[in-house]
TILUM-996256 format. One record per residue (C-alpha): residue number from 1; z, x, y. Coordinates in steps of 0.02 Angstrom, whole numbers, plus 50000, padded with zeros to 5 digits. Each point is the difference from the previous one (the first is absolute). Layout:
+-----+-------+-------+-------+
|   i |    up |  east | north |
+-----+-------+-------+-------+
| NUM |     Z |     X |     Y |
...
+-----+-------+-------+-------+
END
This chain:
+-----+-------+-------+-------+
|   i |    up |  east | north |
+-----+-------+-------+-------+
|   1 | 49798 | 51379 | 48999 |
|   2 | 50141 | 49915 | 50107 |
|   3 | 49922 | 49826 | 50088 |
|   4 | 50111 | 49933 | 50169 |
|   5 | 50007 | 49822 | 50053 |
|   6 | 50011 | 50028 | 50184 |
|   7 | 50003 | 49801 | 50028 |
|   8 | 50175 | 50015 | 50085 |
|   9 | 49908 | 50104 | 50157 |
|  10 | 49883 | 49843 | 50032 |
|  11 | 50120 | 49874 | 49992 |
|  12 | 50130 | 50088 | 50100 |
|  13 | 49867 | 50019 | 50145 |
|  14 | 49937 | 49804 | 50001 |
|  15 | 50181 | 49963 | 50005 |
|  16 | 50002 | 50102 | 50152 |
|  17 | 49838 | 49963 | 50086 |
|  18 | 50035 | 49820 | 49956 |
|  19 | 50162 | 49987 | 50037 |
|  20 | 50054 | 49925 | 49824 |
|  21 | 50170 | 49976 | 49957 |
|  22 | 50043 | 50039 | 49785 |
|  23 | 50034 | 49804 | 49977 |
|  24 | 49809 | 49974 | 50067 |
|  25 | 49933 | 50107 | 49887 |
|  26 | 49902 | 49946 | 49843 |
|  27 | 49954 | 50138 | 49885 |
|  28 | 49849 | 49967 | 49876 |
|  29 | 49972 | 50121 | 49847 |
|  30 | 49917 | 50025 | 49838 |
|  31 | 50100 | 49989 | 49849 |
|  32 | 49999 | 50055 | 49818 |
|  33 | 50143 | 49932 | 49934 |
|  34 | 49942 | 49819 | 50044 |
|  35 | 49842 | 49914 | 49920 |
|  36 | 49842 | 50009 | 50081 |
|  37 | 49993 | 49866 | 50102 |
|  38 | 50187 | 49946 | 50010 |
|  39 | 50108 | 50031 | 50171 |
|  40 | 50179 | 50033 | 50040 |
|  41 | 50097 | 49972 | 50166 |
|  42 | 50150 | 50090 | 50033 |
|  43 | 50101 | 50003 | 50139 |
|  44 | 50070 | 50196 | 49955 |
|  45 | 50025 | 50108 | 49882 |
|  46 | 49948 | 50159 | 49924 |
|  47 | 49826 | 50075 | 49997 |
|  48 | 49989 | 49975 | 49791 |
|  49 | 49906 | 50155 | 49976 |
|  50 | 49866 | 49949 | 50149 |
|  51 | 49964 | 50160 | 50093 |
|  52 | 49937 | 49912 | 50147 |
|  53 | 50184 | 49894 | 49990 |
|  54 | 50102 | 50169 | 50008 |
|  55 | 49880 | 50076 | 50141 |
|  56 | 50040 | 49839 | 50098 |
|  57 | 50174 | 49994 | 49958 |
|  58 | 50028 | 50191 | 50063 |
|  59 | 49907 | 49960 | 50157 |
|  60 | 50095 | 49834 | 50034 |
|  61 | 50150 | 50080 | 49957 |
|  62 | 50054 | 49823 | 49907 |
|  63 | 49956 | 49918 | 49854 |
|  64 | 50026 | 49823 | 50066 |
|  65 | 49827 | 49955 | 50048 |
|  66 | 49885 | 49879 | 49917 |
|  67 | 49866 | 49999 | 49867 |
|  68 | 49862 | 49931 | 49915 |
|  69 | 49960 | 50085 | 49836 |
|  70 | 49835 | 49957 | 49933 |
|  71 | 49964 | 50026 | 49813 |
|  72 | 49871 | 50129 | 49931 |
|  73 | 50058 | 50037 | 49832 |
|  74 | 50034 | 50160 | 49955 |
|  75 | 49885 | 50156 | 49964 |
|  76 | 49917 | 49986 | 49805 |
|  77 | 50028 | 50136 | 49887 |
|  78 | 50057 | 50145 | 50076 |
|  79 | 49906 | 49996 | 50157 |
|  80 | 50083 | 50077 | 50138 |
|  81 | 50064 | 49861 | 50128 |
|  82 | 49921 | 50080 | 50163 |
|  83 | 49840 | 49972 | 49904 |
|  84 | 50031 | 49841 | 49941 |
|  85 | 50076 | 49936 | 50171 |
|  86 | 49865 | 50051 | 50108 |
|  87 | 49842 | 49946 | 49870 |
|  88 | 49905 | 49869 | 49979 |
|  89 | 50071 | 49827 | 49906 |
|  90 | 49915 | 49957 | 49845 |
|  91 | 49906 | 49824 | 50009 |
|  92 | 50144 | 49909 | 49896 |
|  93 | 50113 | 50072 | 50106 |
|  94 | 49918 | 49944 | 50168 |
|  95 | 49982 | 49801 | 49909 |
|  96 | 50202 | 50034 | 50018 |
|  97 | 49999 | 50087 | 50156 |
|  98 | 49902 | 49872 | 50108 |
|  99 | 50107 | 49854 | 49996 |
| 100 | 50168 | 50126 | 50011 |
| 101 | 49926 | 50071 | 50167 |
| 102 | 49965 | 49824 | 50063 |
| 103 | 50185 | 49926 | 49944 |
| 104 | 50055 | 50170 | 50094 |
| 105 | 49929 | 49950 | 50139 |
| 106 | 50083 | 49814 | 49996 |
| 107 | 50174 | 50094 | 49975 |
| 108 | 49943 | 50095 | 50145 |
| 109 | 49971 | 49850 | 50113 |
| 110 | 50170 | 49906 | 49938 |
| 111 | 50102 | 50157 | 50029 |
| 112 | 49931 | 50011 | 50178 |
| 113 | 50025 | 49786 | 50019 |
| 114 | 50158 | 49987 | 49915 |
| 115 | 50096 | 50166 | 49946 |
| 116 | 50028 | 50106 | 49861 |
| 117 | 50115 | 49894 | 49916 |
| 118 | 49879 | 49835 | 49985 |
| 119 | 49840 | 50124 | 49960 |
| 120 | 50111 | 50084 | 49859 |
| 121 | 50075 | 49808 | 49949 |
| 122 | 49813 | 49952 | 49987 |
| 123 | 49905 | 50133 | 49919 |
| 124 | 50113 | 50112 | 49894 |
| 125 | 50051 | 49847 | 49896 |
| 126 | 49823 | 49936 | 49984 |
| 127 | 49928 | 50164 | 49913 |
+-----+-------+-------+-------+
END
Protein backbone atom coordinates (compact mmCIF):
# COMPACT_ATOMS: atom_id res chain seq x y z
CA UNK A 1 0.00 0.00 0.00
CA UNK A 2 1.61 3.23 -1.52
CA UNK A 3 0.48 6.52 0.84
CA UNK A 4 0.85 10.26 -1.17
CA UNK A 5 1.47 13.47 0.60
CA UNK A 6 -0.48 15.72 -1.66
CA UNK A 7 0.45 18.84 0.68
CA UNK A 8 2.25 20.56 -2.34
CA UNK A 9 -1.50 20.92 -4.19
CA UNK A 10 -2.76 23.03 -1.07
CA UNK A 11 -0.02 25.14 -0.69
CA UNK A 12 0.45 25.89 -4.31
CA UNK A 13 -3.30 27.09 -4.43
CA UNK A 14 -3.13 29.53 -1.13
CA UNK A 15 -0.10 30.87 -2.76
CA UNK A 16 -2.30 31.59 -5.59
CA UNK A 17 -5.55 32.64 -4.08
CA UNK A 18 -3.44 34.63 -1.66
CA UNK A 19 -1.19 36.00 -3.70
CA UNK A 20 1.98 34.79 -1.62
CA UNK A 21 5.28 35.22 -2.83
CA UNK A 22 8.01 31.88 -1.77
CA UNK A 23 9.95 34.39 0.67
CA UNK A 24 6.37 34.87 2.55
CA UNK A 25 5.86 31.56 2.98
CA UNK A 26 6.29 29.68 6.33
CA UNK A 27 5.96 26.02 6.13
CA UNK A 28 5.07 24.09 9.48
CA UNK A 29 5.53 20.19 9.68
CA UNK A 30 5.78 17.24 11.86
CA UNK A 31 9.04 15.70 12.32
CA UNK A 32 10.62 12.41 13.34
CA UNK A 33 13.99 13.01 13.25
CA UNK A 34 13.68 15.86 15.89
CA UNK A 35 12.55 15.26 19.60
CA UNK A 36 9.13 15.63 20.52
CA UNK A 37 8.73 18.85 21.40
CA UNK A 38 11.91 20.51 19.87
CA UNK A 39 11.63 22.92 16.58
CA UNK A 40 13.86 23.76 13.72
CA UNK A 41 13.80 26.87 11.38
CA UNK A 42 15.29 26.71 8.15
CA UNK A 43 15.41 29.04 5.63
CA UNK A 44 15.83 26.02 2.64
CA UNK A 45 16.83 22.99 2.06
CA UNK A 46 15.85 19.54 1.28
CA UNK A 47 12.68 17.75 2.29
CA UNK A 48 14.86 15.12 4.77
CA UNK A 49 12.71 12.27 4.02
CA UNK A 50 9.30 14.49 4.79
CA UNK A 51 6.78 13.45 2.17
CA UNK A 52 4.76 16.46 2.65
CA UNK A 53 8.42 18.52 2.05
CA UNK A 54 8.94 16.74 -1.42
CA UNK A 55 5.09 17.17 -2.44
CA UNK A 56 5.64 20.92 -1.69
CA UNK A 57 8.89 21.13 -3.19
CA UNK A 58 7.53 19.51 -6.66
CA UNK A 59 4.63 21.86 -6.58
CA UNK A 60 6.76 25.02 -5.79
CA UNK A 61 9.12 23.95 -8.15
CA UNK A 62 12.01 25.29 -5.52
CA UNK A 63 13.36 24.20 -2.52
CA UNK A 64 14.14 27.64 -1.10
CA UNK A 65 11.15 28.21 1.02
CA UNK A 66 10.92 28.24 4.73
CA UNK A 67 10.20 25.84 7.56
CA UNK A 68 9.33 25.03 10.88
CA UNK A 69 9.93 21.41 11.78
CA UNK A 70 8.28 20.36 14.88
CA UNK A 71 9.53 17.25 16.75
CA UNK A 72 7.44 13.98 17.18
CA UNK A 73 9.93 11.36 17.64
CA UNK A 74 9.99 8.70 15.57
CA UNK A 75 7.61 5.58 15.15
CA UNK A 76 8.44 2.70 18.16
CA UNK A 77 9.27 -0.63 17.13
CA UNK A 78 8.51 -1.30 13.81
CA UNK A 79 5.38 0.55 13.44
CA UNK A 80 4.78 1.75 10.13
CA UNK A 81 5.26 5.72 10.01
CA UNK A 82 1.80 6.56 8.29
CA UNK A 83 0.44 4.94 11.40
CA UNK A 84 2.52 6.42 13.74
CA UNK A 85 2.28 10.01 12.07
CA UNK A 86 -1.30 10.25 11.89
CA UNK A 87 -2.10 8.52 15.67
CA UNK A 88 -2.62 9.61 18.70
CA UNK A 89 0.55 10.99 21.09
CA UNK A 90 1.10 9.05 24.12
CA UNK A 91 0.55 11.19 27.46
CA UNK A 92 4.48 11.59 28.01
CA UNK A 93 4.72 12.55 24.74
CA UNK A 94 1.98 15.33 24.82
CA UNK A 95 3.85 16.71 28.53
CA UNK A 96 6.66 17.33 25.59
CA UNK A 97 4.47 18.32 22.95
CA UNK A 98 2.54 21.17 24.73
CA UNK A 99 5.14 23.57 25.49
CA UNK A 100 6.94 22.69 21.79
CA UNK A 101 3.58 23.74 20.09
CA UNK A 102 3.41 26.89 22.22
CA UNK A 103 7.38 27.88 21.62
CA UNK A 104 6.23 27.09 17.82
CA UNK A 105 3.93 29.44 17.96
CA UNK A 106 6.41 32.27 19.52
CA UNK A 107 8.87 31.34 16.53
CA UNK A 108 5.87 31.84 14.52
CA UNK A 109 5.10 35.36 15.76
CA UNK A 110 9.02 36.49 15.65
CA UNK A 111 9.40 35.15 12.12
CA UNK A 112 6.35 37.19 11.05
CA UNK A 113 7.81 40.51 13.44
CA UNK A 114 11.31 40.16 12.62
CA UNK A 115 12.41 37.53 9.83
CA UNK A 116 13.69 34.26 9.44
CA UNK A 117 17.05 35.01 10.34
CA UNK A 118 16.26 36.56 14.07
CA UNK A 119 13.42 33.64 14.63
CA UNK A 120 16.17 30.98 13.61
CA UNK A 121 19.04 33.20 15.79
CA UNK A 122 16.50 32.92 18.68
CA UNK A 123 15.04 29.57 18.79
CA UNK A 124 17.30 27.02 17.04
CA UNK A 125 20.14 27.88 19.48
CA UNK A 126 17.87 27.79 22.52
CA UNK A 127 16.67 24.03 22.00
Amino acid sequence: MTFMNRSGLTVNEACAFYKTEIEDLLIVVDDVAIPTGKIRLRKDGGPGGHNGLSDIERALGTKAYQRLRVGIDSPPGRMPLHDYVLGRFSDSQMDALTPGIERACDAIECWIRQGIDTAMNQFNAAD
